[in-house]
C-alpha positions as YAML, in Angstrom:
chain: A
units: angstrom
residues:
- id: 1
  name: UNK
  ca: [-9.85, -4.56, 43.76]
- id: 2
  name: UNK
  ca: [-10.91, -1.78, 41.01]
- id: 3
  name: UNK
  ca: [-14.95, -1.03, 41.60]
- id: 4
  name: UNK
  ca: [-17.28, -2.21, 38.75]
- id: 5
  name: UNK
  ca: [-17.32, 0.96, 35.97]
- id: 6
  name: UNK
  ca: [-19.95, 3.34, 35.94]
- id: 7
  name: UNK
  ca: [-20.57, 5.61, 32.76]
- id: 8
  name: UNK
  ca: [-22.05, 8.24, 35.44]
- id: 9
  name: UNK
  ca: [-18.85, 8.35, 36.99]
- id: 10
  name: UNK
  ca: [-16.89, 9.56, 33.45]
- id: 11
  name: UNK
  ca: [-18.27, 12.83, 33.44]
- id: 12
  name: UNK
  ca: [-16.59, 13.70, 37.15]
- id: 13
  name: UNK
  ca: [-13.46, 11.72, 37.32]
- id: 14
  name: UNK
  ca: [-12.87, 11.01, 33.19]
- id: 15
  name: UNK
  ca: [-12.12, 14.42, 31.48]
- id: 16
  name: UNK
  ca: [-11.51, 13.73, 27.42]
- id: 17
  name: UNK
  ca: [-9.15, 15.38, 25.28]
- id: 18
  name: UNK
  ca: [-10.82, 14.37, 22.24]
- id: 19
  name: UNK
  ca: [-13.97, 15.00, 20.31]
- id: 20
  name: UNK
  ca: [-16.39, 12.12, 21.45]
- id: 21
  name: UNK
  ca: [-19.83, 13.21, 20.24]
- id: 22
  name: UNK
  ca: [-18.37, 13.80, 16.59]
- id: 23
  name: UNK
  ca: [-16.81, 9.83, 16.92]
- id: 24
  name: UNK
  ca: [-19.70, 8.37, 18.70]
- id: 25
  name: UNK
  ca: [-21.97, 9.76, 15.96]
- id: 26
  name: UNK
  ca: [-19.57, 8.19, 13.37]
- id: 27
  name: UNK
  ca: [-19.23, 4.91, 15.24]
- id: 28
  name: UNK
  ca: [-23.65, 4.32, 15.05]
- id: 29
  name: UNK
  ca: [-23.41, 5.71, 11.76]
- id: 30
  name: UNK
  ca: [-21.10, 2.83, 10.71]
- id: 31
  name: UNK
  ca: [-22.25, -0.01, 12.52]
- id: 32
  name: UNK
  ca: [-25.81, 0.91, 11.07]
- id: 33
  name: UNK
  ca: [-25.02, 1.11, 7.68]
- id: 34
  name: UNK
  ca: [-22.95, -2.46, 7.71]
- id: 35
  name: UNK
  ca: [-25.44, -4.11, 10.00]
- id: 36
  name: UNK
  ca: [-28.03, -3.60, 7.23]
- id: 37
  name: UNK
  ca: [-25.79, -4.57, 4.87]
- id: 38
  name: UNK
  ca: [-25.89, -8.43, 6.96]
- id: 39
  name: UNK
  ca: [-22.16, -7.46, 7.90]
- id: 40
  name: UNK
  ca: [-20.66, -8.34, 11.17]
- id: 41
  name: UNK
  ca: [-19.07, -5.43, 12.77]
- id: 42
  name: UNK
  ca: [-15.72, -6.09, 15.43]
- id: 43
  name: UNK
  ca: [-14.12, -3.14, 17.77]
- id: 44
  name: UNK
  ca: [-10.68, -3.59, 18.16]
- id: 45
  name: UNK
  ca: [-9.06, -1.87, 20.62]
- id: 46
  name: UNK
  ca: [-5.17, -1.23, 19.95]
- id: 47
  name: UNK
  ca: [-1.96, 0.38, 21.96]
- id: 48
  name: UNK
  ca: [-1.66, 1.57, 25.18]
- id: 49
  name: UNK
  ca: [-3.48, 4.37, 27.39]
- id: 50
  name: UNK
  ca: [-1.59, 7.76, 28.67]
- id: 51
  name: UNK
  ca: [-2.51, 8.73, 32.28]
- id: 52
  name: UNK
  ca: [-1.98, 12.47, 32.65]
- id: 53
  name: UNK
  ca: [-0.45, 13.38, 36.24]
- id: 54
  name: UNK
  ca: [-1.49, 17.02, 35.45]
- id: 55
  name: UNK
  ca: [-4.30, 19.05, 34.19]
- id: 56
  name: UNK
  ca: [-2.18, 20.82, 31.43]
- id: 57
  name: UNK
  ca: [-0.09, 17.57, 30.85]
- id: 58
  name: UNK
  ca: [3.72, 17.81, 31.09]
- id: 59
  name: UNK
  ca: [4.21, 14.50, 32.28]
- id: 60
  name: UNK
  ca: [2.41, 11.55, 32.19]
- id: 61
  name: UNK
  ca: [2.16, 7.55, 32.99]
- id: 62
  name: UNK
  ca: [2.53, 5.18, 29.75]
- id: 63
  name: UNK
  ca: [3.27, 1.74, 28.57]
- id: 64
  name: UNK
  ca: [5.07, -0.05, 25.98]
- id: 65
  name: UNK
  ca: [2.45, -0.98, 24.30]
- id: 66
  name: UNK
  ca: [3.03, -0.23, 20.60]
- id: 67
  name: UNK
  ca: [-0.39, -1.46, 19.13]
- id: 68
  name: UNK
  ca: [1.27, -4.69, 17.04]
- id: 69
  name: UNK
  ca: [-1.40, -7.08, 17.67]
- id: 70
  name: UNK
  ca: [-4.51, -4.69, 17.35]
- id: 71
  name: UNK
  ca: [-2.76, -3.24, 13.99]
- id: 72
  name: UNK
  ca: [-2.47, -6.74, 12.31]
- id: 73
  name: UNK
  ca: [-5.47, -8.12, 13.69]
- id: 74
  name: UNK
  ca: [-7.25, -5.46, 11.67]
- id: 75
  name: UNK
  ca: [-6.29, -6.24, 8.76]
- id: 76
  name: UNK
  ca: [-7.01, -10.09, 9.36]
- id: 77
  name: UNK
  ca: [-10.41, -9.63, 10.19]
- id: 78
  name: UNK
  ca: [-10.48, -7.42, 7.26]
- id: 79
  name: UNK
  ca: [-10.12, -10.46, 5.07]
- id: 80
  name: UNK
  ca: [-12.94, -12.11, 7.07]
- id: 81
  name: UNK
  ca: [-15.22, -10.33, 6.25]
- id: 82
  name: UNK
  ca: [-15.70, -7.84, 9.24]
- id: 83
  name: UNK
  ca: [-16.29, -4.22, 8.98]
- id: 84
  name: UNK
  ca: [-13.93, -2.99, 11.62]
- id: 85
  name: UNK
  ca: [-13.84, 0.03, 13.84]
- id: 86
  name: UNK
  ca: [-10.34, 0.46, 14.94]
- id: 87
  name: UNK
  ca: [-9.86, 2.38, 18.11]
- id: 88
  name: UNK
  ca: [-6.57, 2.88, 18.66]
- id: 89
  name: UNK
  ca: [-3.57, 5.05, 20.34]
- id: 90
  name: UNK
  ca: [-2.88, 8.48, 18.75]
- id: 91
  name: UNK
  ca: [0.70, 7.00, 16.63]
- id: 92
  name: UNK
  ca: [0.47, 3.51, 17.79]
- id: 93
  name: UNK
  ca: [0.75, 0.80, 15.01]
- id: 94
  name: UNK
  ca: [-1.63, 1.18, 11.92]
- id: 95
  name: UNK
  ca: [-3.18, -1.46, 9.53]
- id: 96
  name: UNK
  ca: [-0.64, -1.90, 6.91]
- id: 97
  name: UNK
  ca: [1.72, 0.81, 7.93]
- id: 98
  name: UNK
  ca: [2.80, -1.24, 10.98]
- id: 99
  name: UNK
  ca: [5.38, -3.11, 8.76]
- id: 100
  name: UNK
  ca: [7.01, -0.18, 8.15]
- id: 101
  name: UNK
  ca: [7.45, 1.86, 11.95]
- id: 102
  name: UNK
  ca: [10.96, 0.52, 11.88]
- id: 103
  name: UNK
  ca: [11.77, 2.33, 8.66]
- id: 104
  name: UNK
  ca: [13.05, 6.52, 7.86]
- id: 105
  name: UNK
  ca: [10.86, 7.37, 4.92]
- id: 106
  name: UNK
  ca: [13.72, 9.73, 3.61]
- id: 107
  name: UNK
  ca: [16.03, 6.62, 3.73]
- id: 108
  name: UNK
  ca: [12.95, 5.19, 1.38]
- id: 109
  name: UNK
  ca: [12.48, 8.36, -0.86]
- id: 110
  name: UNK
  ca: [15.15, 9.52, -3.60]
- id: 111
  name: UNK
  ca: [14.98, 12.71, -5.94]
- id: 112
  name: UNK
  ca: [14.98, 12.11, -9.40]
- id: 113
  name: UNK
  ca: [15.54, 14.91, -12.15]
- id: 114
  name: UNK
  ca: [12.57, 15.37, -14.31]
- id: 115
  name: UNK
  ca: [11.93, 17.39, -17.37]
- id: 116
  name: UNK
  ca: [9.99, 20.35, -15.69]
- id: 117
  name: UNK
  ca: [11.19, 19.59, -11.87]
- id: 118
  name: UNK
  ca: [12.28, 16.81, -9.47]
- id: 119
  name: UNK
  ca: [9.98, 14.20, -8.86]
- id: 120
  name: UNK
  ca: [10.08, 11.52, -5.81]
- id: 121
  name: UNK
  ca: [10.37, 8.00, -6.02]
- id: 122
  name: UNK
  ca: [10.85, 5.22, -3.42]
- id: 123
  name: UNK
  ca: [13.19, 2.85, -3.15]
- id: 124
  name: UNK
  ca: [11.34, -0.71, -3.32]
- id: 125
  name: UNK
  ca: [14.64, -2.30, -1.23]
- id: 126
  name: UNK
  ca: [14.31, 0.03, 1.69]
- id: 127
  name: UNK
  ca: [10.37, -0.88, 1.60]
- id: 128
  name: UNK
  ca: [10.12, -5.05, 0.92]
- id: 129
  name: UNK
  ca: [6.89, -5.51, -0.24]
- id: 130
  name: UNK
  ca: [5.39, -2.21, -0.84]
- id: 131
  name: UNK
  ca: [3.35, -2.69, -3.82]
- id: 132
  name: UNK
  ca: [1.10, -4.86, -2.69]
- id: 133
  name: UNK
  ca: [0.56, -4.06, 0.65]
- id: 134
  name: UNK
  ca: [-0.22, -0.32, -1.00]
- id: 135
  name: UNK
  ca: [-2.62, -1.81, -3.38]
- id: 136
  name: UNK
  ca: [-4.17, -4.07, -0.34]
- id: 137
  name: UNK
  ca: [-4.74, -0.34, 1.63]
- id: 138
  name: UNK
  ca: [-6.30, 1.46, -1.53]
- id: 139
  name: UNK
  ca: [-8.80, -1.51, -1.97]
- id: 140
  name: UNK
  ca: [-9.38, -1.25, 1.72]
- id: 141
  name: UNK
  ca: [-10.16, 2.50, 1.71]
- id: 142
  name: UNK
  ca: [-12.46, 2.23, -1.30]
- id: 143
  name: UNK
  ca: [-14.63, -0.50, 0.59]
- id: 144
  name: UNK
  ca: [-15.78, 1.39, 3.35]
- id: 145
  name: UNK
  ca: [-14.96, -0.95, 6.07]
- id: 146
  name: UNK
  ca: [-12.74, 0.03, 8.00]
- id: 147
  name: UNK
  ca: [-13.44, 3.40, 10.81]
- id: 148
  name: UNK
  ca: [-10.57, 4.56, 12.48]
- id: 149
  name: UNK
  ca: [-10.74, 6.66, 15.97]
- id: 150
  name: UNK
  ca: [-8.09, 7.88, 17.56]
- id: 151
  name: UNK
  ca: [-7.41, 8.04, 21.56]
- id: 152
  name: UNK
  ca: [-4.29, 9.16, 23.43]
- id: 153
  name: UNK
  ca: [-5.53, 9.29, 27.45]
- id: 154
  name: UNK
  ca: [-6.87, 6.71, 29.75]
- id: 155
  name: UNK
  ca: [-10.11, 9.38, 29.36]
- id: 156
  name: UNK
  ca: [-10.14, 9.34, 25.85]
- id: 157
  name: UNK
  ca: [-10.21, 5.39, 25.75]
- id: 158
  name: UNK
  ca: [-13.16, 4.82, 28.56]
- id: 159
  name: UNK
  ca: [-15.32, 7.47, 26.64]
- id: 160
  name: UNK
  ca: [-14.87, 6.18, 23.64]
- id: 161
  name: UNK
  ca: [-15.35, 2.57, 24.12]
- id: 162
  name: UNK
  ca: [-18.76, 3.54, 26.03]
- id: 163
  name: UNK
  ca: [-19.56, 5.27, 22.74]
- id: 164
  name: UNK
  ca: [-18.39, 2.27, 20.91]
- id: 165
  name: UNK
  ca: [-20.50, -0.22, 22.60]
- id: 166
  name: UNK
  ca: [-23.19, 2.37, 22.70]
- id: 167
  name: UNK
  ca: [-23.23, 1.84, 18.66]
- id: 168
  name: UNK
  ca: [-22.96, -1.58, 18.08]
- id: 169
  name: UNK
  ca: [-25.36, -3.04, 20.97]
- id: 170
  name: UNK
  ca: [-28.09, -2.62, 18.74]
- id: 171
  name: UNK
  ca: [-26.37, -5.52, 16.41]
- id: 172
  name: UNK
  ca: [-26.63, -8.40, 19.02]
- id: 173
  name: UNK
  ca: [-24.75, -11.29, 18.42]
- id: 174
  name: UNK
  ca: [-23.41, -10.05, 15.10]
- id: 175
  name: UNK
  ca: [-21.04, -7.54, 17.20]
- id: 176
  name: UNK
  ca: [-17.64, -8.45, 18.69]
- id: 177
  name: UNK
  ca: [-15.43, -6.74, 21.22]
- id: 178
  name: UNK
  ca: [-11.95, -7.49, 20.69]
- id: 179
  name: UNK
  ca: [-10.00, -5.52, 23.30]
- id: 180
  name: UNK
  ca: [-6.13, -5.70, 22.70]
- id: 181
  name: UNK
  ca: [-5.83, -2.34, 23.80]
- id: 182
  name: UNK
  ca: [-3.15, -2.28, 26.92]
- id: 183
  name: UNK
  ca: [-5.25, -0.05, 29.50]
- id: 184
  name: UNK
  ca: [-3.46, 1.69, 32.62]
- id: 185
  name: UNK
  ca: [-4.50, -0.46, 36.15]
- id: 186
  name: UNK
  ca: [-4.23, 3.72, 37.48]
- id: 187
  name: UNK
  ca: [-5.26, 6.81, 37.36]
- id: 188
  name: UNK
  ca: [-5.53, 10.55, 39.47]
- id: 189
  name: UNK
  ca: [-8.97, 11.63, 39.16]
- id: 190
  name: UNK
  ca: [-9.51, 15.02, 37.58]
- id: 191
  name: UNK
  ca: [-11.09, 16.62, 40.95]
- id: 192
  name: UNK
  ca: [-7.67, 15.62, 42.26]
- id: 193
  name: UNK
  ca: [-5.19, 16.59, 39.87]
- id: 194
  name: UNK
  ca: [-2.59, 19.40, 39.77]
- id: 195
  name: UNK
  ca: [-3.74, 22.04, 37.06]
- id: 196
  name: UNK
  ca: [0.12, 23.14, 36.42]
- id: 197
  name: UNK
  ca: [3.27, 21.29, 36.01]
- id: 198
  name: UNK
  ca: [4.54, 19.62, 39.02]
- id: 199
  name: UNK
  ca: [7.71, 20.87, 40.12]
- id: 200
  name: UNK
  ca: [10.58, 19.63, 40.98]
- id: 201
  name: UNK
  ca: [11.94, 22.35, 43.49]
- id: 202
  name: UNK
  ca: [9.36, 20.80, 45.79]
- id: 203
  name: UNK
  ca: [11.31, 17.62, 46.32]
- id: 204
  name: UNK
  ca: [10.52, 14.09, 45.71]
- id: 205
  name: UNK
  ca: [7.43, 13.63, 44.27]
- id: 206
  name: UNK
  ca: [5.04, 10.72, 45.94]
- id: 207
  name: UNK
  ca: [1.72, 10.08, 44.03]
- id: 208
  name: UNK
  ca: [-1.64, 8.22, 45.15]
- id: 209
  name: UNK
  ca: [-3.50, 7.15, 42.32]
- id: 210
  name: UNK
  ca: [-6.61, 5.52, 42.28]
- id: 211
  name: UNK
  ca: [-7.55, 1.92, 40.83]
- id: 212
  name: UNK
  ca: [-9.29, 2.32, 37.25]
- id: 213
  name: UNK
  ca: [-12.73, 0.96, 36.81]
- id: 214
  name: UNK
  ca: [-13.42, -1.74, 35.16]
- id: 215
  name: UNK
  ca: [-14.97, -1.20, 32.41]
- id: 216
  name: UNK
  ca: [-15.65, -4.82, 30.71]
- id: 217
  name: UNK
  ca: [-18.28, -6.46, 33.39]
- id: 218
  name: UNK
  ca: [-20.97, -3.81, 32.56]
- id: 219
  name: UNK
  ca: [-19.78, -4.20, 28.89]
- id: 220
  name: UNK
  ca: [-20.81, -7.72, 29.39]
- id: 221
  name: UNK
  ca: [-24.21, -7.04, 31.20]
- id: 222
  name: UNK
  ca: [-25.41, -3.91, 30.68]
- id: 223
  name: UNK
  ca: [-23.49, -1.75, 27.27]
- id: 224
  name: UNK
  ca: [-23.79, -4.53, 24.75]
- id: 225
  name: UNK
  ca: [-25.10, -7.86, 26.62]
- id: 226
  name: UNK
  ca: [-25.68, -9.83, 23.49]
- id: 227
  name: UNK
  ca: [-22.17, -8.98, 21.90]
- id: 228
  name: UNK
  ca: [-19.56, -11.85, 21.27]
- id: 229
  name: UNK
  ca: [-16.25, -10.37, 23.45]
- id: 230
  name: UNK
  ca: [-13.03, -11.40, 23.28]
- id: 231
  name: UNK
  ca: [-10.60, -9.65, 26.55]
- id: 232
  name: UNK
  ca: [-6.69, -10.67, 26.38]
- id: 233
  name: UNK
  ca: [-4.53, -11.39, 29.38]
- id: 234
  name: UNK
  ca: [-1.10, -10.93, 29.16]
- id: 235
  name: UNK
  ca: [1.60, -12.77, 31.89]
- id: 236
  name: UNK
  ca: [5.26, -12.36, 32.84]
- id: 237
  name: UNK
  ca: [4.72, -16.15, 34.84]
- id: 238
  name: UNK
  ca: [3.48, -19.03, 32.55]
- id: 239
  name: UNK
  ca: [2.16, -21.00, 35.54]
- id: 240
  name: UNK
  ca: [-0.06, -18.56, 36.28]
- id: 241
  name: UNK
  ca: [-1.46, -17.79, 32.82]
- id: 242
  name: UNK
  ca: [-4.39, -20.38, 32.37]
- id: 243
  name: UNK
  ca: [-5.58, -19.65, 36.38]
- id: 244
  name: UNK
  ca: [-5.95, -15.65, 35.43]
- id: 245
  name: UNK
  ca: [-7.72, -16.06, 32.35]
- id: 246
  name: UNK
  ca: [-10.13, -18.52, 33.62]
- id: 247
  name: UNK
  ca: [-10.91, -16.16, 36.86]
- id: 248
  name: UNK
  ca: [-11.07, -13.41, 34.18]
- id: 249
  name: UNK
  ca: [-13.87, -15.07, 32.55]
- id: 250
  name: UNK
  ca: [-15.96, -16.27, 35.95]
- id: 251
  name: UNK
  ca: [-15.64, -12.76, 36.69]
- id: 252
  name: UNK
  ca: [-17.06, -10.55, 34.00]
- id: 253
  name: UNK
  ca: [-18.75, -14.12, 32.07]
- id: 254
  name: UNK
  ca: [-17.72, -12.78, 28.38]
- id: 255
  name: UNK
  ca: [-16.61, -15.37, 25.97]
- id: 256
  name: UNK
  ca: [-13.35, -15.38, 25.22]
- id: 257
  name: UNK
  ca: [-10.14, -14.86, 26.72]
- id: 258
  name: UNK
  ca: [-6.96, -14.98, 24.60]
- id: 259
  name: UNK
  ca: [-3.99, -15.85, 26.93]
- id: 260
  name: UNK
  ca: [-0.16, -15.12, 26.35]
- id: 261
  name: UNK
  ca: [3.04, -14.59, 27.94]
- id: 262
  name: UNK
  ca: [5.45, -11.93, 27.31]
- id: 263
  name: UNK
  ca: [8.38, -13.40, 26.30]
- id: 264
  name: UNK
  ca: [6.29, -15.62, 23.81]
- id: 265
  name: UNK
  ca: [3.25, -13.26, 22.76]
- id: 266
  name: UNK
  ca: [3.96, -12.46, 19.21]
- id: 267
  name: UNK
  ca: [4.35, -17.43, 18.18]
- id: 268
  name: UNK
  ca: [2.16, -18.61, 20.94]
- id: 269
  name: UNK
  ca: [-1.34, -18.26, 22.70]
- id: 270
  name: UNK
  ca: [-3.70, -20.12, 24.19]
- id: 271
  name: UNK
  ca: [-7.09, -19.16, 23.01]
- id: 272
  name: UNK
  ca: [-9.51, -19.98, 26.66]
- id: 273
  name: UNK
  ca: [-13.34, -20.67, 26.98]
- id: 274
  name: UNK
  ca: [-15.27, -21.50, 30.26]
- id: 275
  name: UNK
  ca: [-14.76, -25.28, 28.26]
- id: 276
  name: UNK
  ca: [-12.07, -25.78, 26.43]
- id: 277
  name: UNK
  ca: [-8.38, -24.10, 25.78]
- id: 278
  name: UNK
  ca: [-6.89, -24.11, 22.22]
- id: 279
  name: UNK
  ca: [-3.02, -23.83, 21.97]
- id: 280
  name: UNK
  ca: [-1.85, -21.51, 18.50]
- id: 281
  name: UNK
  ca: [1.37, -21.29, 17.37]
- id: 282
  name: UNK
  ca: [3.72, -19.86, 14.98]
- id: 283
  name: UNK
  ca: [6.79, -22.25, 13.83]
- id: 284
  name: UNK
  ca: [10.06, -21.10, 13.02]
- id: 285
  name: UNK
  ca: [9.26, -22.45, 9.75]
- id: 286
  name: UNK
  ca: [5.65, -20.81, 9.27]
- id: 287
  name: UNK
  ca: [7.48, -17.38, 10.94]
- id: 288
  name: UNK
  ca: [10.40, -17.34, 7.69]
- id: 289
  name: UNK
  ca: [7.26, -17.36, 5.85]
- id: 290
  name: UNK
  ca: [5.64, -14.63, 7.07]
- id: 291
  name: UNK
  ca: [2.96, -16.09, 9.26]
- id: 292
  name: UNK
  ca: [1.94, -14.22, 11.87]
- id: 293
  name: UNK
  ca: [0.17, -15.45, 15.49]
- id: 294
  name: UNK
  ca: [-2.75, -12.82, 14.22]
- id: 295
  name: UNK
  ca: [-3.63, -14.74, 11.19]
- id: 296
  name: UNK
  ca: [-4.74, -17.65, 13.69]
- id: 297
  name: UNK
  ca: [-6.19, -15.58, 16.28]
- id: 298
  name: UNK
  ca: [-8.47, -14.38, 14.07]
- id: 299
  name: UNK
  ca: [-9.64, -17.72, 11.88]
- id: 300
  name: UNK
  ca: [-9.96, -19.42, 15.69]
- id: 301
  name: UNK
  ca: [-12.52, -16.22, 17.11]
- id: 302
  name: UNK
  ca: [-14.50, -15.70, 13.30]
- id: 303
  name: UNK
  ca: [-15.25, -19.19, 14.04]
- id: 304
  name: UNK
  ca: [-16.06, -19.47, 17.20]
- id: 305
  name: UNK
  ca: [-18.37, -15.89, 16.45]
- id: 306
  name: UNK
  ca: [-20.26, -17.98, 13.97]
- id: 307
  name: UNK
  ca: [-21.12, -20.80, 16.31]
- id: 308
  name: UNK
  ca: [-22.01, -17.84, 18.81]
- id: 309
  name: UNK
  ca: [-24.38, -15.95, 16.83]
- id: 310
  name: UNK
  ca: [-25.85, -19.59, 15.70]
- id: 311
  name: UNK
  ca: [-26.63, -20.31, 19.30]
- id: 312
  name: UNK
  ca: [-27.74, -16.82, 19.67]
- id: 313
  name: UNK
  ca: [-30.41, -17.64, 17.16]
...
C-alpha cells in the first residue's frame, strides 16, 4: 500500500516541468476574488498523468485517459453557478472544444474569394452546433469564471493540486474538490532516474517503480479540511464497485465518491456516501437527446454541497 503523501517529500522525489509559483499565485488570486464575491469555487481535475522514465524524457508511462468527464463537467458546474479552476492534462479534452476532438479543422474551414483577398469560413455541417456552443464560450470568457492550468507529468499534477488546495482552504465549506483526473498508481523517483535516453542496445529493459503517494487523505485532514470533496473510482468488475468506493471513503473520510464501471462510465454511476448510494443514468432516449451522465453528476453533488456547507454552518 502507497504511504500517506507528504508535500515535504515533492521537492526530492517530485521534479515539475511547469511553472507552479506563477499558477499557485493565480489559483489564490482567483479563489479570493470569487470567495468575496459569495461564489463557490470547485477544482476539477481532468485527463490523465505522464510518468517520465527519464530525466530528459524520451519515453514515458501514460493512460487513456482523454479528460471527457472533467471537460464536460466544467462546463456543467459552469451553469451552477461555480467559479471553476480547471486543472487539466496539457491537450486533454477542453470545455466546449471537447465536442469537437473528433473533427480536422481544415475539413471544417473553406476559402472563399473576397474583394481584396480570401477570407475563411467554416462549414456549419462539418461542426453541428457551432454557433451556440461559440457564443456559450465567449460569454464564459467574459465572466471571469473559469481558470485554466495546465499539467502534463505525474510532478506537474501533485504540485499543482498542493497549490490548488493551498488556495482555496481558506474558503471552507464553500470549496469543492472534484478529482476526475486519472493519476498514475507509479512512479521512478527523480534521485533514481536515468538522466539520458534508455537504450535499447542494453537489452530488455526491467523497471522498479515506486507506489505514488497518496495525495487525497492529507487533502482531507490537513490541505483543505473543511472542503466538500468528491474522489471517483473507476472498475473493470461491477461486483466489486460499491465495496471499493465505500473502503475509499473509510479510508481518507471525504464525502463523496462517484462510482462507475468502464464499459458503462459515460450512462451510468452510482453516486456513494458513508449513508446512502444514488444510481444516475442516461437512457437511450435522454442520450438521442443529447443528455449527458455529467449534467446529473453535477445537479446530484451542487446539491449535496449545499446541504454540506448548511451543516457546516
Amino acid at each position: 500500500m502507497a504511504e500517506p503523501f507528504c508535500a515535504e517529500r515533492i521537492q526530492h522525489e517530485f521534479a515539475p516541468q511547469v511553472e507552479v509559483s506563477e499558477a499557485a499565485r493565480a489559483m489564490e488570486q482567483f479563489a479570493r476574488i470569487h470567495d468575496s464575491q459569495g461564489r463557490r469555487v470547485v477544482l476539477i481535475t481532468s485527463g490523465g498523468t505522464k510518468v517520465p522514465l527519464e530525466s530528459r524524457t524520451v519515453r514515458f508511462l501514460d493512460n487513456f485517459s482523454s479528460g471527457r468527464r472533467g471537460s464536460a463537467s466544467a462546463e456543467y458546474f459552469l451553469q451552477a453557478g461555480y467559479a471553476v479552476i480547471f486543472l487539466y492534462r496539457h491537450r486533454s479534452m477542453y470545455p466546449y472544444s471537447r465536442r469537437y476532438t473528433a473533427v480536422n479543422w481544415l475539413d471544417a474551414l473553406q476559402v472563399v474569394p473576397g474583394e481584396s483577398q480570401p477570407r475563411v469560413e467554416v462549414e456549419q455541417s462539418q461542426l453541428p452546433g457551432i454557433v451556440q456552443v461559440l457564443q456559450d464560450y465567449r460569454r464564459l470568457q467574459s465572466s471571469g469564471l473559469l481558470l485554466p492550468v495546465e499539467f502534463s507529468t505525474l510532478s506537474d499534477y501533485l504540485h499543482l493540486l498542493l497549490a490548488a488546495a493551498q488556495a482555496l482552504s481558506p474558503l471552507g465549506a464553500n470549496a469543492m474538490f472534484y478529482l476526475a483526473a486519472a493519476v498514475s498508481d507509479f512512479y521512478i523517483p527523480a534521485s533514481e532516474m536515468p538522466e539520458h535516453k534508455i537504450q535499447s542496445s542494453s537489452g530488455p529493459l526491467q523497471i522498479t517503480m515506486k507506489m505514488v503517494p497518496k495525495m487525497l487523505s492529507p487533502l482531507v485532514k490537513d490541505w483543505a479540511p473543511k472542503a466538500f470533496v468528491i474522489s471517483f473510482k473507476l472498475e473493470t468488475d461491477p461486483s466489486i464497485l460499491i465495496e471499493r468506493a465505500r473502503k475509499a471513503l473509510a479510508t481518507y473520510s471525504h464525502q463523496v465518491v462517484v462510482a462507475n464501471v468502464l464499459d458503462s462510465r459515460r450512462s451510468y454511476v452510482v453516486v456513494v456516501t458513508n449513508t446512502a448510494e444514488t444510481k444516475l443514468d442516461v437512457t437511450e432516449e435522454e442520450e438521442k437527446t443529447g443528455v449527458e451522465i455529467e449534467d446529473k453528476i453535477i445537479k446530484d453533488l451542487t446539491a449535496r454541497h449545499t446541504s454540506f456547507i448548511h451543516g457546516q454552518n
